[in-house]
C-alpha positions as CSV (number, residue, x, y, z in Angstrom):
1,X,26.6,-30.8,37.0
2,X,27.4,-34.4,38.3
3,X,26.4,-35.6,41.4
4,X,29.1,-35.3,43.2
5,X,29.4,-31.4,42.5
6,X,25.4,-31.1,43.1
7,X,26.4,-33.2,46.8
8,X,29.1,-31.1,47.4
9,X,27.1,-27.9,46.7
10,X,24.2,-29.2,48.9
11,X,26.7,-29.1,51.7
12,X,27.8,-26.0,51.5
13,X,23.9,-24.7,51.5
14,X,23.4,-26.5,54.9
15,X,26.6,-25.2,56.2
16,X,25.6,-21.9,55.9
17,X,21.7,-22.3,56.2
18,X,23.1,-23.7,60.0
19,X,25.7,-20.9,60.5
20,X,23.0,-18.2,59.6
21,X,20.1,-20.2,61.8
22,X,23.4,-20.1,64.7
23,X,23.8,-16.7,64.7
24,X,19.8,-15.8,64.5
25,X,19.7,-17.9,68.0
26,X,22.6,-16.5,69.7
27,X,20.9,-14.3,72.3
28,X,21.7,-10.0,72.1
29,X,24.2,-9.3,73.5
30,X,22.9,-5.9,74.3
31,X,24.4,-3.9,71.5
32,X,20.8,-3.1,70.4
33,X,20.0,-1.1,74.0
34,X,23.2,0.6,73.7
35,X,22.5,4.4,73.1
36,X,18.9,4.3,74.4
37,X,17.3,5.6,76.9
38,X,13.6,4.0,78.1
39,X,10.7,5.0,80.0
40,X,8.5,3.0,82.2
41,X,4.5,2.3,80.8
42,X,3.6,-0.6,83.7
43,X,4.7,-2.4,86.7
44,X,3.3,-5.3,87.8
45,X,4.2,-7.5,91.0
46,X,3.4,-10.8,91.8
47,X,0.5,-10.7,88.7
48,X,-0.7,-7.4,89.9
49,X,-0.4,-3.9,89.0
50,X,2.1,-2.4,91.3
51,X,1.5,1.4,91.4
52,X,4.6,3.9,91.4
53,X,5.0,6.9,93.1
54,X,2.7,9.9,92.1
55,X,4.6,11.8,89.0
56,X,7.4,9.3,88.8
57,X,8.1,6.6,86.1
58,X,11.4,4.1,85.8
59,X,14.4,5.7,83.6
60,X,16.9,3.1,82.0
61,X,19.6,4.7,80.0
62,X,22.1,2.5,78.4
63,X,25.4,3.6,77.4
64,X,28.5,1.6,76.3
65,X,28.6,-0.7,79.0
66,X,26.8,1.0,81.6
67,X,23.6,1.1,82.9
68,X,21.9,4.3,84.9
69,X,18.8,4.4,86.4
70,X,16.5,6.8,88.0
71,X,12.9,6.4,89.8
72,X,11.8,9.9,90.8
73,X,14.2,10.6,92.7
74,X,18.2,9.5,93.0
75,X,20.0,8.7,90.1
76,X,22.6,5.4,90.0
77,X,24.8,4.3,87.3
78,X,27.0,1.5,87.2
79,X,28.6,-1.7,84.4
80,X,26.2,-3.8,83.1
81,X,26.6,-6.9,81.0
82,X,23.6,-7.7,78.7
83,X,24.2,-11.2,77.4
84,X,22.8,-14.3,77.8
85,X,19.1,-12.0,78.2
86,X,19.7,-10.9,81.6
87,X,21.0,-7.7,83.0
88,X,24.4,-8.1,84.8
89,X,24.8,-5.1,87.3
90,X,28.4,-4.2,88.1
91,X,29.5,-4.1,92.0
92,X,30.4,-0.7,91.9
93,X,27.7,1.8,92.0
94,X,27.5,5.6,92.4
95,X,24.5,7.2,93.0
96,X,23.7,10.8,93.7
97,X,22.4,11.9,97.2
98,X,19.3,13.7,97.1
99,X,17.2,13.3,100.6
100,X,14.5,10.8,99.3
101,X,11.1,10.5,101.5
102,X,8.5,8.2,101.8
103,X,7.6,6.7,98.6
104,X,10.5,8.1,96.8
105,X,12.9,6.6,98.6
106,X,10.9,3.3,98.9
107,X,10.9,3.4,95.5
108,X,14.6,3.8,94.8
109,X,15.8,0.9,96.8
110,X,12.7,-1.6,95.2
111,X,14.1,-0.5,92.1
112,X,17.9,-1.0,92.9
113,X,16.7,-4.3,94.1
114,X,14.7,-5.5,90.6
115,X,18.2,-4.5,88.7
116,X,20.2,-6.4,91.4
117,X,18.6,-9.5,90.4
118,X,19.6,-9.7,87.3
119,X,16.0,-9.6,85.5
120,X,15.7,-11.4,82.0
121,X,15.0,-8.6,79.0
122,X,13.2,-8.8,75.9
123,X,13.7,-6.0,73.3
124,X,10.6,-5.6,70.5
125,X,11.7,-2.7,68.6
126,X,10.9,0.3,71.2
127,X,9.8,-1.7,73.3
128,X,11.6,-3.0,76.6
129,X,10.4,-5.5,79.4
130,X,12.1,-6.7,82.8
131,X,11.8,-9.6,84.1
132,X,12.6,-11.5,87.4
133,X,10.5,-14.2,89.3
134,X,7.7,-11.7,90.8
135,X,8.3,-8.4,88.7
136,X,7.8,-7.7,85.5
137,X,8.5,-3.7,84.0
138,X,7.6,-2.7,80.2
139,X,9.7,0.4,79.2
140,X,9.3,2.0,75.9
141,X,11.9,4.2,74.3
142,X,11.9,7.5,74.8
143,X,12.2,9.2,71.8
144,X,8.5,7.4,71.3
145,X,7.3,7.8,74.5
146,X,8.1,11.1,75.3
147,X,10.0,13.4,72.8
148,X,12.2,16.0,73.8
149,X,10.3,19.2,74.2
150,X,11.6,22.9,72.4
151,X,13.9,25.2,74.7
152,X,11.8,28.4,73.3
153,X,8.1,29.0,73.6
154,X,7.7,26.2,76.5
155,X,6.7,27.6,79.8
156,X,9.1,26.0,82.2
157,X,8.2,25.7,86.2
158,X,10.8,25.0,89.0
159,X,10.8,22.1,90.4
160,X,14.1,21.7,92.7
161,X,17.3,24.0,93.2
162,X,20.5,22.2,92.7
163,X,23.8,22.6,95.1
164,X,26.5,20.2,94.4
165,X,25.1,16.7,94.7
166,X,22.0,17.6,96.6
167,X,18.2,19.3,95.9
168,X,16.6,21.4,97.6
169,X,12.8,22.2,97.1
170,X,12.1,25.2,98.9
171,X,8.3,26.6,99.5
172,X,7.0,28.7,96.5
173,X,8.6,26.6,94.2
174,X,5.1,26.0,92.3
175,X,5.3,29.8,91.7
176,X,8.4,30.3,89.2
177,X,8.7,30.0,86.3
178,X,10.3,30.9,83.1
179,X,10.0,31.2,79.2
180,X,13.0,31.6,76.2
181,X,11.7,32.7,73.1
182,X,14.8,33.8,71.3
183,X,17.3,36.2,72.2
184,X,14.6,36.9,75.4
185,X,13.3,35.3,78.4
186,X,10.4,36.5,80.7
187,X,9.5,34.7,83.9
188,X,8.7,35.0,87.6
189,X,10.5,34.4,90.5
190,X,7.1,33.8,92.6
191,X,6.9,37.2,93.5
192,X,8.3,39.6,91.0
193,X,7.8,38.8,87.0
194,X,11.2,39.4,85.4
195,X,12.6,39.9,81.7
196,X,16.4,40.2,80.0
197,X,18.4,39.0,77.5
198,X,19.7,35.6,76.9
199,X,22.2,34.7,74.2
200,X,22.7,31.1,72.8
201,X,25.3,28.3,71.9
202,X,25.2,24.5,71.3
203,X,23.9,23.5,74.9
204,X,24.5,26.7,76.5
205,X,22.8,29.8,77.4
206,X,24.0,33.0,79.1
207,X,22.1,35.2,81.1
208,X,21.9,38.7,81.2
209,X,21.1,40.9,83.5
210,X,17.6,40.7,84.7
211,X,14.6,43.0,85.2
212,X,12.5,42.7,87.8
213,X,9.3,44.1,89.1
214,X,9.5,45.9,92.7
215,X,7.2,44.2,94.7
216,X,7.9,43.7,98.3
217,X,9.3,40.2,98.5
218,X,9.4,38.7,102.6
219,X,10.0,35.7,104.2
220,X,9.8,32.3,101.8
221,X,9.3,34.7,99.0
222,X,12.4,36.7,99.2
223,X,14.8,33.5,99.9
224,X,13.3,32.0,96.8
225,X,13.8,35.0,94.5
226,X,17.4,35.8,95.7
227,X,17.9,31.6,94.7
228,X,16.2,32.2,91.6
229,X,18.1,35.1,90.4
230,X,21.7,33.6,91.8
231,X,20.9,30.5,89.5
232,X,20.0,32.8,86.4
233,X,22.9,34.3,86.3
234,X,25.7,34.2,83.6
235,X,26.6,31.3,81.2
236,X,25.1,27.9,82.0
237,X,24.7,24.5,80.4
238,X,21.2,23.3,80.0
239,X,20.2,19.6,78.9
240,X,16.4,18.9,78.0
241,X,15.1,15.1,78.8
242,X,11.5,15.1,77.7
243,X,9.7,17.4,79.6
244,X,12.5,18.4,82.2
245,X,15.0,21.1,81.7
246,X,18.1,21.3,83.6
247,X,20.3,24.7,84.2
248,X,23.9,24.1,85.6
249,X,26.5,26.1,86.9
250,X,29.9,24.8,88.0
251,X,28.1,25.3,91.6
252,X,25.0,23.7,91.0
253,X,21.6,24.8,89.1
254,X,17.6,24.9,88.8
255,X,15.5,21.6,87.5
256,X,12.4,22.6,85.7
257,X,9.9,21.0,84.1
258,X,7.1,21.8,81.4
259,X,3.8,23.3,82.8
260,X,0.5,21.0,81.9
């Protein structure tokens, strides 16, 4: 090889070794959070811990384009560019309209806030952290941090009852429960046990009819059984996110999640 071929050829190899060194510096442009969903591990605030709300961590699902977020309590979704290593939020923003107190909804609009202001992002294989001048949030992905649980042999408690766009919690709710195993599910509606038959398709379970115990049911505990048994009735969809398992109806549905 002369040297002008062996010059020529040196060329090239800088060419590309500077192409491939450009690309490895462009920043993400978010591709790798698309399809993920992350879970919160710490907050801190202005260098120091900032405790959440009891029971409550940040949820960050990324879709194709979109961002959703939930805190304990409301859920938001909205556009979301990801380049340049910052989180771009969209103008446009639907959130649902569950009735928030204290520290939940405290929570919500400090979290809506941290998003708003376009925090930096730094993506270390399951690993997530936020960024803005006084916040920082580490996130980890949730198929690591907390893998979806099985429908049958879990012992699921009621947490909220679902109408439309709003929750209720009602009193008792600590006192029902529920278990699938199979074609059959047991359970309690906090003041009768109950059993029946439940048959199965992909995302989708259909109630039969259910048999109950004949205690004398009053007051709280009569409202919350009549809910309980309108909401386990027929076919429904159900969606499992960790430790939470939702029921829906076209008219709304039960939240549970997985006893301790």
């Amino acid at each position: 090889m002369n040297k002008r071929m062996i010059a020529l050829a040196a060329t090239v190899l800088l060419a590309l070794t500077a192409c491939g060194n450009e690309s490895a510096a462009r920043p993400d442009s978010g591709a790798s959070l698309t399809g993920r969903t992350f879970l919160s591990t710490s907050v801190t605030e202005n260098g120091k811990p900032r405790p959440l709300a009891a029971n409550t961590r940040v949820r960050l699902q990324f879709t194709s384009g979109r961002i959703s977020w939930n805190a304990g309590c409301n859920s938001s979704d909205t556009t979301v560019s990801a380049s340049d290593g910052r989180l771009s939020l969209g103008k446009e923003i639907t959130s649902t309209a569950m009735g928030c107190m204290g520290a939940l909804q405290n929570q919500d609009t400090w979290i809506g806030r941290v998003l708003l202001s376009k925090p930096t992002w730094k993506l270390d294989g399951d690993k997530l952290v936020l960024s803005t001048e006084t916040t920082t949030i580490s996130l980890l992905d949730k198929e690591t941090a907390e893998p979806d649980l099985a429908l049958d042999g879990t012992k699921w408690k009621l947490t909220s009852i679902v109408s439309g766009q709003s929750a209720s919690f009602p009193a008792g709710l600590e006192k029902v429960w529920l278990t699938l195993n199979g074609e059959r599910v047991t359970g309690s509606t906090g003041c009768n046990e109950f059993q029946g038959v439940v048959a199965r398709a992909t995302g989708k379970v259909t109630f039969g009819e259910l048999a109950t115990t004949r205690r004398a049911c009053a007051g709280d505990a009569a409202t919350m059984e009549s809910l309980v048994l309108k909401g386990l009735k027929g076919e429904l969809t159900y969606q499992i996110d960790s430790s939470t398992l939702q029921l829906r109806s076209t008219a709304g549905g039960l939240d549970f999640t997985a006893a301790r």
